[in-house]
Every structure is written in C-alpha cells, then in structure tokens.
C-alpha positions as CSV (number, residue, x, y, z in Angstrom):
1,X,-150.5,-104.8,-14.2
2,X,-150.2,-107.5,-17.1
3,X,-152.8,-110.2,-18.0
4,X,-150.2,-112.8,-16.9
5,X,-149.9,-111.0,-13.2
6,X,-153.7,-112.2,-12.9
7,X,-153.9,-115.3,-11.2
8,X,-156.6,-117.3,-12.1
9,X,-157.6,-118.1,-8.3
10,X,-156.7,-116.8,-5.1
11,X,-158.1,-117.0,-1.1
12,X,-159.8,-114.5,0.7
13,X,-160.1,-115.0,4.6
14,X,-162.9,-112.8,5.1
15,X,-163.5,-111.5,8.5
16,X,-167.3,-110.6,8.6
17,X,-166.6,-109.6,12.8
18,X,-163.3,-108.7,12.4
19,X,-160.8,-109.4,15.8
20,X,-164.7,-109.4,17.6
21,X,-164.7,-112.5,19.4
22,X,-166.7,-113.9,22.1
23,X,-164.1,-116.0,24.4
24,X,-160.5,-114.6,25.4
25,X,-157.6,-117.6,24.0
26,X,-155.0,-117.0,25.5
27,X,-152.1,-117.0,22.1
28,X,-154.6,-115.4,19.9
29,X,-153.0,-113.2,17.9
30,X,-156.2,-111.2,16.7
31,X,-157.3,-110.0,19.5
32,X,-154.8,-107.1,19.2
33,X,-156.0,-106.4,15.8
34,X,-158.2,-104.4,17.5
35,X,-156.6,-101.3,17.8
36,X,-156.4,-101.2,14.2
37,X,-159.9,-99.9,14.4
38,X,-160.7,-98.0,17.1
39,X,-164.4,-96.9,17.5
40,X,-165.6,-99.9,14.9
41,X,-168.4,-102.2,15.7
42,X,-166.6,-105.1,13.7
43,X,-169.5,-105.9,11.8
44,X,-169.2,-106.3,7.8
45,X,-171.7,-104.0,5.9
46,X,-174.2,-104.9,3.8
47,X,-172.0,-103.2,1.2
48,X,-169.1,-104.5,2.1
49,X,-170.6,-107.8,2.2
50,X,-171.8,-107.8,-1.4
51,X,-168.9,-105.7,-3.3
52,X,-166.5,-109.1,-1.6
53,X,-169.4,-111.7,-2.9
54,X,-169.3,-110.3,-6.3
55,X,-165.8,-109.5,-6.9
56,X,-164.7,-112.6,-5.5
57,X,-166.5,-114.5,-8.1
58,X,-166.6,-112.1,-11.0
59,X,-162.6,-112.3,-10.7
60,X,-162.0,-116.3,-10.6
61,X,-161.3,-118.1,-13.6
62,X,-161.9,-121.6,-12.4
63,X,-164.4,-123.6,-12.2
64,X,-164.5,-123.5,-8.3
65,X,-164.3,-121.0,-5.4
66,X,-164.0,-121.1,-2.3
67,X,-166.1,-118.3,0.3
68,X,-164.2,-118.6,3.5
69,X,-165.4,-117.2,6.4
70,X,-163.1,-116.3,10.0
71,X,-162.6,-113.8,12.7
72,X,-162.5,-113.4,15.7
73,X,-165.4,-115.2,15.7
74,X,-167.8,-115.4,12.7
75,X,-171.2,-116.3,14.7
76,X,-171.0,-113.5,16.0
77,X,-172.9,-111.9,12.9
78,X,-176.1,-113.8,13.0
79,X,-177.2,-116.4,11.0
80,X,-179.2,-114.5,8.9
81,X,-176.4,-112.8,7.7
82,X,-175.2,-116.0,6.6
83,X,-178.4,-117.0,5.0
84,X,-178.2,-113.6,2.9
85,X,-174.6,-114.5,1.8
86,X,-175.8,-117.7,0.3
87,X,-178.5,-115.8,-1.6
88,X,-175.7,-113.1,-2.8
89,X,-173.5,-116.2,-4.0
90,X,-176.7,-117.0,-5.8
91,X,-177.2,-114.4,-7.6
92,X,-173.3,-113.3,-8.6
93,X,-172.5,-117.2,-9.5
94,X,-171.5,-117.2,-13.2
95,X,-172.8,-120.5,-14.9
96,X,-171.2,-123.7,-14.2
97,X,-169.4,-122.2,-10.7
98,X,-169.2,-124.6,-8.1
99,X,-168.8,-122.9,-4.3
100,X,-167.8,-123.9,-0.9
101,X,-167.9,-121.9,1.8
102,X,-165.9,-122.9,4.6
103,X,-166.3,-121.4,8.6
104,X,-163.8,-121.6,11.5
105,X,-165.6,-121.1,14.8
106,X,-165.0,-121.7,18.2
107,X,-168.2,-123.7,18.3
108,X,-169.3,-122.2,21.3
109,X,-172.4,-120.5,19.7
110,X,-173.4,-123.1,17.7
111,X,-176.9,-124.8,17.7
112,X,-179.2,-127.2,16.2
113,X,-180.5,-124.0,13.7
114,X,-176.9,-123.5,13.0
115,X,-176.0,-127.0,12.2
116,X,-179.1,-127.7,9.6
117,X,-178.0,-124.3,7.9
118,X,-174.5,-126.1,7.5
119,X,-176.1,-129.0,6.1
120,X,-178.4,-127.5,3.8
121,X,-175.8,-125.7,2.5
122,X,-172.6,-127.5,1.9
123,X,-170.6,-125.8,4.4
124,X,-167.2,-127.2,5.8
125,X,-166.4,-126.3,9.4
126,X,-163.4,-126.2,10.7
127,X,-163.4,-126.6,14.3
128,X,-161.1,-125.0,16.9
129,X,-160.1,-127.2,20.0
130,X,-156.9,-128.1,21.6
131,X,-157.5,-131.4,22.7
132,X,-159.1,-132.9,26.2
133,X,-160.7,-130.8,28.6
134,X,-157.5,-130.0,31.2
135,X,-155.3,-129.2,28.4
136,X,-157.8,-127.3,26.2
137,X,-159.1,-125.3,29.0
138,X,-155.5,-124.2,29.4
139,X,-156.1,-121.4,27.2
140,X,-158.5,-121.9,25.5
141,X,-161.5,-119.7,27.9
142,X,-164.1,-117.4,27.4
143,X,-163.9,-113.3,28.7
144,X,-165.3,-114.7,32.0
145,X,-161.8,-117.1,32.5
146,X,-164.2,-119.6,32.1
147,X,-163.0,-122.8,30.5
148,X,-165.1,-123.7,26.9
149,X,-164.2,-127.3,26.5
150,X,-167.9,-128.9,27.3
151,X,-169.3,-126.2,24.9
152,X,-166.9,-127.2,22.2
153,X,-167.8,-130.9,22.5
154,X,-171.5,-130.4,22.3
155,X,-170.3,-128.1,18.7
156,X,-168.6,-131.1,17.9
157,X,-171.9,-133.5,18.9
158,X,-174.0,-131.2,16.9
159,X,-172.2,-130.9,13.9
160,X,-172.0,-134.9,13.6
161,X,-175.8,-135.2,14.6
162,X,-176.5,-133.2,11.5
163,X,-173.8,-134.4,9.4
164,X,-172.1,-132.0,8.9
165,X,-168.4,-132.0,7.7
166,X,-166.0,-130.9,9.8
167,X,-162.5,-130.5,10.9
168,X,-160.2,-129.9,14.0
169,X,-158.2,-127.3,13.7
170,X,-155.8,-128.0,17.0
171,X,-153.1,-125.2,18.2
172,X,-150.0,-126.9,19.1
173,X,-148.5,-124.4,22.5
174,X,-146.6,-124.9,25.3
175,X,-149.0,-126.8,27.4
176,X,-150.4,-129.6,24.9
177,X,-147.3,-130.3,22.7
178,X,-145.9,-132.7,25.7
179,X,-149.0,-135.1,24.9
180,X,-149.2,-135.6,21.7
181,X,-151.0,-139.5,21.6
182,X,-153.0,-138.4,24.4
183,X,-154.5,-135.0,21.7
184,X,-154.3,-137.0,19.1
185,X,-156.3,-139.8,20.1
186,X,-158.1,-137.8,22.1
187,X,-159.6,-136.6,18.3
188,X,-159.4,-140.0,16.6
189,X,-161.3,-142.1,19.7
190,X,-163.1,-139.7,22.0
191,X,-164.2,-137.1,19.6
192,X,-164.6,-139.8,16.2
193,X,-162.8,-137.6,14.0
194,X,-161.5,-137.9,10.3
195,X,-159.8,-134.7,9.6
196,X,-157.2,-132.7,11.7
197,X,-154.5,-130.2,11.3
198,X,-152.0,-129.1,13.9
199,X,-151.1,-125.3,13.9
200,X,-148.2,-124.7,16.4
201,X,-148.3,-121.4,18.2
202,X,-145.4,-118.4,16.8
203,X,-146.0,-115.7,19.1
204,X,-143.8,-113.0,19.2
205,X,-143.1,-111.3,22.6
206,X,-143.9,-107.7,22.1
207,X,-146.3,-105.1,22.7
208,X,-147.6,-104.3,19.4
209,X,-149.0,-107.5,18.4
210,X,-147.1,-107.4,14.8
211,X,-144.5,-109.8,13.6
212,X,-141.8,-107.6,14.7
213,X,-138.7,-109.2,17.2
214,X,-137.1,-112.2,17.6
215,X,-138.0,-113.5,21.1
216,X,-141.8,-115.6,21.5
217,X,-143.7,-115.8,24.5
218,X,-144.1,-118.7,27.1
219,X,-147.4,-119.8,25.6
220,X,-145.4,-120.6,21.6
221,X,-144.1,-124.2,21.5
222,X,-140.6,-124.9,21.0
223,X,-139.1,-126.2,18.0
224,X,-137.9,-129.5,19.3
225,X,-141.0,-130.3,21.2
226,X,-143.2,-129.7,17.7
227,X,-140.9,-131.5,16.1
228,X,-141.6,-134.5,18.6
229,X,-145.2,-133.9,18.9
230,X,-145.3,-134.6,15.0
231,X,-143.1,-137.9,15.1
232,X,-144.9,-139.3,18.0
233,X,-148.6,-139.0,16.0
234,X,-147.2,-139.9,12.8
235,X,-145.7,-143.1,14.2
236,X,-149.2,-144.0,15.3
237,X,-150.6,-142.6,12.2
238,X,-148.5,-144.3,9.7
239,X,-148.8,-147.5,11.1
240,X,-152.2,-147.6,11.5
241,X,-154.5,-144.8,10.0
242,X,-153.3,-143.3,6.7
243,X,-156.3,-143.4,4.6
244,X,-159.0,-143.5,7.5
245,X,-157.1,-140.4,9.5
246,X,-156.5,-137.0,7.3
247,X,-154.1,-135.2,9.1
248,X,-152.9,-131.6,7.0
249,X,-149.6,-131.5,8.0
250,X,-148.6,-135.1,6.9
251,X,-150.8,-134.4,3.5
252,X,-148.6,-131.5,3.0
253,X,-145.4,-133.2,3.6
254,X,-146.7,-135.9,1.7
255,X,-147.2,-133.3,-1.5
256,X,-143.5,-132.2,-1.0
257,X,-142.4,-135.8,-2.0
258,X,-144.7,-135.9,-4.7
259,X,-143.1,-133.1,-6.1
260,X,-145.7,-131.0,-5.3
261,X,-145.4,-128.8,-2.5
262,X,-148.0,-125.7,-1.6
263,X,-151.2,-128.0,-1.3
264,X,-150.7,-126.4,2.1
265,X,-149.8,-122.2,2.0
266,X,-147.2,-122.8,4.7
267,X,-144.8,-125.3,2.6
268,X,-145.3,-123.5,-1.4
269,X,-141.9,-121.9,-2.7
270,X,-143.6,-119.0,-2.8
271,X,-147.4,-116.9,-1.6
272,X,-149.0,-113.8,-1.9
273,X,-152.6,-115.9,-3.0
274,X,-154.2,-115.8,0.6
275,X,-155.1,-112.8,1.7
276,X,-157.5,-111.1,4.5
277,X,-160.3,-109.0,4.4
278,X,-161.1,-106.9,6.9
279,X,-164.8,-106.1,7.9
280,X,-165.0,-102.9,6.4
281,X,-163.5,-104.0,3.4
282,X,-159.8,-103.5,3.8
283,X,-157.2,-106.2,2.0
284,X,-154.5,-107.5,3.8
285,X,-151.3,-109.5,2.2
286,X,-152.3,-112.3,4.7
287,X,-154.1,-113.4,7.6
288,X,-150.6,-112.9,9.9
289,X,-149.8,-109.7,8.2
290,X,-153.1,-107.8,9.4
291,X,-150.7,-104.6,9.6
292,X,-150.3,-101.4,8.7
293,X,-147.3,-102.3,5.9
294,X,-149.4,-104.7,4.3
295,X,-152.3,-103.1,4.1
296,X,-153.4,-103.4,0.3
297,X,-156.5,-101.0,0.2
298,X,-159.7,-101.3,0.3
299,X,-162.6,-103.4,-2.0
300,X,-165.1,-100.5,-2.2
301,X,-162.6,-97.9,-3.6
302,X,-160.2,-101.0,-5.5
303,X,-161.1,-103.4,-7.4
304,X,-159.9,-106.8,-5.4
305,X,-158.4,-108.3,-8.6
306,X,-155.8,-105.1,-8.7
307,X,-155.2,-105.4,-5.2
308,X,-154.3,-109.0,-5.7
309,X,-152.4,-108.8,-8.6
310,X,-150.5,-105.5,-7.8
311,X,-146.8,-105.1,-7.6
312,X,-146.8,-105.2,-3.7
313,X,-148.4,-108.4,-3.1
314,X,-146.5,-110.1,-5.9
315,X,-143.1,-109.0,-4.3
316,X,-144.6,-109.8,-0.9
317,X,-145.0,-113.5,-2.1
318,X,-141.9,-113.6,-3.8
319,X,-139.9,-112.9,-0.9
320,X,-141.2,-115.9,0.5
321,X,-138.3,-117.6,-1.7
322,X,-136.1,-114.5,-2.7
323,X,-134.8,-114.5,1.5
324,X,-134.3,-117.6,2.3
325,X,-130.8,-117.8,3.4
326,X,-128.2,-120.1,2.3
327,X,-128.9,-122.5,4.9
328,X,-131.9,-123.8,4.0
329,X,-131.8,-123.5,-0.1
330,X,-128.9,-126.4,0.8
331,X,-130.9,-127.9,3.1
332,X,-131.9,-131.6,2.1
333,X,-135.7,-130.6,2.6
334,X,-135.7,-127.6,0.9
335,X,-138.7,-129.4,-1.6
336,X,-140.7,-130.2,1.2
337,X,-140.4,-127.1,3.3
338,X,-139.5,-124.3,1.3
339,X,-138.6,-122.7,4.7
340,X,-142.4,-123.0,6.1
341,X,-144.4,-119.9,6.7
342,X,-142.3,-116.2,6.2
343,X,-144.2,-115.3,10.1
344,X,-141.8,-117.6,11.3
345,X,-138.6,-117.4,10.0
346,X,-137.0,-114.7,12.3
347,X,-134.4,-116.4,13.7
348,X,-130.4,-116.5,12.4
349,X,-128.4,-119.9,10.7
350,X,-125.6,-121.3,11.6
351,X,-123.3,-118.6,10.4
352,X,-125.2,-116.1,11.0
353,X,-128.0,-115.0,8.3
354,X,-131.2,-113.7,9.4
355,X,-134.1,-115.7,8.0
356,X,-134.3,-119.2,9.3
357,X,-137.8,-120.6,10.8
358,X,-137.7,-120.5,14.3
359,X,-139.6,-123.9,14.1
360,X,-136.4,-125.2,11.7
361,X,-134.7,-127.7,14.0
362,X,-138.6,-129.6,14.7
363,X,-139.4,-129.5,11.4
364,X,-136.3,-131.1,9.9
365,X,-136.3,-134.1,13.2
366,X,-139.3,-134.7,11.6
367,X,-139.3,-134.3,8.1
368,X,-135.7,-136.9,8.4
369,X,-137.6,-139.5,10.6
370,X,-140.5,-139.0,8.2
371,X,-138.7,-140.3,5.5
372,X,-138.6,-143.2,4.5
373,X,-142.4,-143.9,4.9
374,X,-143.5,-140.5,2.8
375,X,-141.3,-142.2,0.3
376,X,-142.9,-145.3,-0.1
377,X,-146.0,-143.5,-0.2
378,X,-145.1,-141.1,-2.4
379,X,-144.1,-144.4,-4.7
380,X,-147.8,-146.1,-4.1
381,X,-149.5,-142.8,-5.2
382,X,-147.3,-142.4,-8.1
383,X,-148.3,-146.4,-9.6
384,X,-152.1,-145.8,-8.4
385,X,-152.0,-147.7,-5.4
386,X,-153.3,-146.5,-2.0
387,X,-150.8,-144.5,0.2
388,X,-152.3,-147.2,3.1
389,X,-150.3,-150.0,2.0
390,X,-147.7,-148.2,3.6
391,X,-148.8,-150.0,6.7
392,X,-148.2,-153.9,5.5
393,X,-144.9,-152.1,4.5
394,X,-143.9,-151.0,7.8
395,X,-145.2,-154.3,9.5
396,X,-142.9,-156.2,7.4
397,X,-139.8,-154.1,8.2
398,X,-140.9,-154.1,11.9
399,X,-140.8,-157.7,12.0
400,X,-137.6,-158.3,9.7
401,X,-136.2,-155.7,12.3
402,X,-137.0,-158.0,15.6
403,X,-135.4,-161.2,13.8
404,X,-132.6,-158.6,12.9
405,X,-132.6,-158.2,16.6
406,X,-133.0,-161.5,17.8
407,X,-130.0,-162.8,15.1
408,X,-127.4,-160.0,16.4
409,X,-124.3,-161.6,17.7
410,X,-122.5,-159.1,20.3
411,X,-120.0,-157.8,17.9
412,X,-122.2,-157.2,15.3
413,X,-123.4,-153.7,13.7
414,X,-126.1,-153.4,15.9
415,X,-129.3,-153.8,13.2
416,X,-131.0,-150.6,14.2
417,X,-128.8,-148.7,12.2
418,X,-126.2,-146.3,14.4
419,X,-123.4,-147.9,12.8
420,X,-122.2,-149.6,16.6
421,X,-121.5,-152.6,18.0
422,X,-124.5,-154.1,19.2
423,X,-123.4,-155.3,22.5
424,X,-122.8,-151.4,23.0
425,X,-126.0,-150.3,21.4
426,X,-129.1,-152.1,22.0
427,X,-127.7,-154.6,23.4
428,X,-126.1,-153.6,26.4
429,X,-128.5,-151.2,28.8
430,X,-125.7,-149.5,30.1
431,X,-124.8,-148.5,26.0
432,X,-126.0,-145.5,24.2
C-alpha cells in the first residue's frame, strides 16, 4: 500500500446491532445476515465501539467526518450507548474536526428522551417509511405481523416537535411504485417533509440471501414501473418544488449534468469508499456485500485504514467501471449513470453481455424524459442562479405549447413533437 492508495475520506456504515432488528420488513435484505453469526448477541463492544471511534477519525484527512450509524435497527442498543459515543468522538476529535453522525431507524422505538438527544447533538435521521398507512403496512410490520405505520408517524411527529433534522428514506417495491403522487405527496403534504430519497427494492430470489442469481422476487419493483414512479414525481416536482422539495435521486441526476456524478454512491464511475462494519468489528466492501467474499477483516486485528486502502477493496471499486459492458459505456447516459449500483447489474444487453442493471430500461425512460429540465438547471447552477427558475421555464414552454396546440392546422407536424400529422396525433382520438 502507497500513500496515494490512501484516500483522504471514506464511509463507514456501522452496525452497532448488527442484522438485530425489532420489526420483520418484508424485502429486508439483512435479516439473513444473521447466519453470518450464529450464537452472537449483535451487540457492538465497548472495544469494538471505541477502536471504530478512533480509527475512524485518526485516519481522515478532511476537515469533516461523518459517524453513521445502521442495522438492523440501531435503538436497539440503548441510548446510553449513544451518549458514550458522543463522549468517545470527544475525546479522539483532532482539532478543528467537524462531525455528524447520522441514524437510520425504523422510528418505532423512538421517544421524547431520544429526540432531545438528537437535538442536542446534531444528529441527522434518516427515517424509514414507505408512504401512507395501507401501502406502508404492506411490508413494512413488526415480528408480531403487526403493521408499524402509526408508530412511524408519531417518530416522524417527535422528531419535528424537537426539531430535529430528518429524512425519508422510502423503498420503492412492488406494492407502492403504482402510486407514486399519492407517496409522494403523501411526504410533501401529510407528513410536511423537506428531504426524501427513493430506494427501489433489488431482491434476488434465492436462498442464501447473497447477490448471487439473476431472477428477483415478487416484492422487487420492475424496471419500467421505477422508471414511471420517478417521471410521475419529478413532473410534480419540477414544476413546482425544486428548491423547497430535496429529493436524492433527482440531486444525483442533477450532479451527472453538472459534470459531476457520485454525489450519490449509486451513480460514481467507480466505489470501494463505503463500507460496513459489522458489530464485532468485521469490515465489509459494502453495505450489499455483507458476505463472506468481501469480507475485509477485522478493526481490532487491522488497522481500518489498510483495510480500506488494500488491493481488494480498490479492485472491488474499480470493477464498478472495468465490467460495464459495451452497452452502456455507449449509452447516451453513461455520465449520469455510470451503470447505477454493481448489486444490480445482473442482467444481459442486447447482444448478450452479462452486466447490465436490471433497473436499466427505468432508469434511461427517466433519465431521457428528464432531460431537458436537468439541463436547464444544470445551466442556472452553472451562472449562479437558482436551479428553481426552472419552474417559470417550464411554465412558459407549457403555455407556448397550448397555443402550439390551439394554432395546429390538421396537416401540420403535430407540435408535441412525434414527428406526425396532427390530425393523426393529438388531434384525432382515434390516432396514436
């Protein structure tokens, strides 16, 4: 290992619980991690807990880092184990260090005790729910079958009561991604949330609970239903909440037009920077490769740096780009993509190559209706205007369109575009 293998910052999911987790989702893909450590009682040591604290920060070169916290389900520690990780950030912090810790959690656990300790100490919450009660109940239930939608809301109530930051972390599966305004606003109205991200369900159908097969399960979305679930929301959002609404997976588009894509792991050309830890200290390429062939080692007998750094993890992030098949390093979207996360890309092109996303077709309905709109944002942001201006933009073409519409004689290119007539386009019914 070099100096220049050494990145100067990396992620660490830390899983203080491990897979332990108090409700029973049905497309969670951790539970089955399980097995992995049979006889455990999925709770991080105190030496554990304070070798990842101080390596963590002793190895960063920048100015901030970031403690995140996952499982399973993280609550499931206690509080005070919480309180005692602030006091170990404390006391590892080099000078000038800045440090957020961010928490997912079901929210079912949380209180008002919780919710000041947030508060008091800078924490940003991400929030799993799946949108209104009958389609987050769906699988979203506790080991009891029992739906956990109320309990989430009141999570949701308490964190705002204390203002606490927060976002939704929503998985996209087969029962929700057929009502995408209705989640959607669901968040912005109901709920009064600012920041969402949609994660869409990838399950493989097999029994050992590894990426491993090409087949999914009935509870994974399809690809051309994601890809609709995103246009329908982003034709809301664009037209009326970019810079009031944060939704990650526009943001991250967004980046790819700026020239920038990675600001979200799933879209960079290449990874190997977020990893997971394991409860008892063993490293993990990444939180969807908790297996046995990418199992690093472990921070009490390894330093993390090494782990990070080492020849294994580098060529596990490089392949990221090194397999993508000739279908998609010609693909138009390449820059924006960067054929989205390697759990996904199990399925053959075209012609035949293994190594196309399985979400491919969705992503690329949406990333070519997307267009034109990420463009002229990307254009505002580039001459320090606000990407919302966006809106007035798409107004005005909206209404140029309907006297486009209302101007059309019969045998004109019908103004929508398709390139036919318009008394066989829009107008005629009976036309395509």
């Amino acid at each position: 290992m070099t100096t220049s293998d050494i990145p100067k910052a990396f992620h660490i999911m830390a899983k203080p619980t491990g897979s332990a987790c108090n409700l029973h989702c049905g497309y969670c893909f951790f539970l089955s991690k399980e097995k992995l450590y049979p006889g455990s009682d999925f709770r991080m040591p105190a030496q554990v807990h304070e070798a990842y604290i101080r390596q963590l920060l002793e190895f960063h070169r920048t100015p901030r880092v970031t403690v995140a916290w996952q499982g399973g389900e993280p609550t499931l520690m206690g509080l005070d184990f919480f309180r005692h990780s602030v006091e170990l950030q404390n006391k590892h912090r080099k000078p000038g260090t800045h440090i957020e810790n961010t928490f997912q959690t079901n929210g079912t656990l949380l209180n008002d005790e919780w919710c000041q300790f947030f508060r008091e100490n800078n924490f940003l919450i991400g929030l799993s729910m799946d949108g209104p009660g009958e389609l987050h109940d769906f699988y979203r239930k506790d080991k009891g079958g029992q739906g956990t939608f109320e309990r989430v809301v009141r999570a949701a109530r308490l964190l705002q009561k204390h203002r606490v930051e927060f976002n939704i972390l929503c998985a996209v599966n087969s029962r929700n991604v057929d009502h995408p305004l209705e989640v959607y606003r669901f968040f912005r109205d109901e709920l009064g949330v600012n920041y969402i991200q949609f994660i869409p369900i990838v399950e493989r159908a097999n029994e050992t609970g590894y990426q491993e097969g090409d087949t999914v399960t009935d509870r994974s979305v399809g690809a051309g239903p994601f890809g609709q679930f995103l246009i329908e929301i982003f034709d809301e959002w664009v037209r009326r909440d970019v810079g009031k609404t944060f939704v990650l997976n526009f943001d991250g588009a967004l980046a790819g037009w700026l020239g920038m894509a990675g600001t979200v792991c799933i879209f960079g050309p290449t990874c190997g920077l977020g990893l997971a830890l394991e409860h008892n200290g063993d490293l993990y390429s990444c939180d969807h490769f908790v297996e046995p062939n990418n199992y690093l080692g472990n921070i009490l007998k390894t330093p993390l740096i090494e782990l990070v750094a080492s020849a294994r993890q580098q060529k596990f992030g490089r392949d990221k780009r090194d397999t993508l098949p000739r279908y998609c390093r010609n693909c138009d979207f390449l820059a924006i993509c960067n054929g989205e996360c390697p759990k996904n890309r199990f399925h053959k092109t075209p012609d035949g190559e293994r190594g196309l996303n399985y979400l491919c077709a969705g992503y690329k309905a949406f990333f070519k209706h997307a267009d034109k709109p990420m463009r002229t944002m990307a254009g505002l942001i580039r001459t320090n205007r606000p990407a919302s201006e966006v809106m007035a933009a798409m107004a005005n073409d909206e209404e140029c369109l309907k006297t486009k519409f209302a101007n059309a004689g019969r045998n004109d290119l019908c103004p929508c575009g398709s390139g036919v007539k318009f008394k066989k386009c829009h107008g005629n019914p009976t036309g395509h």
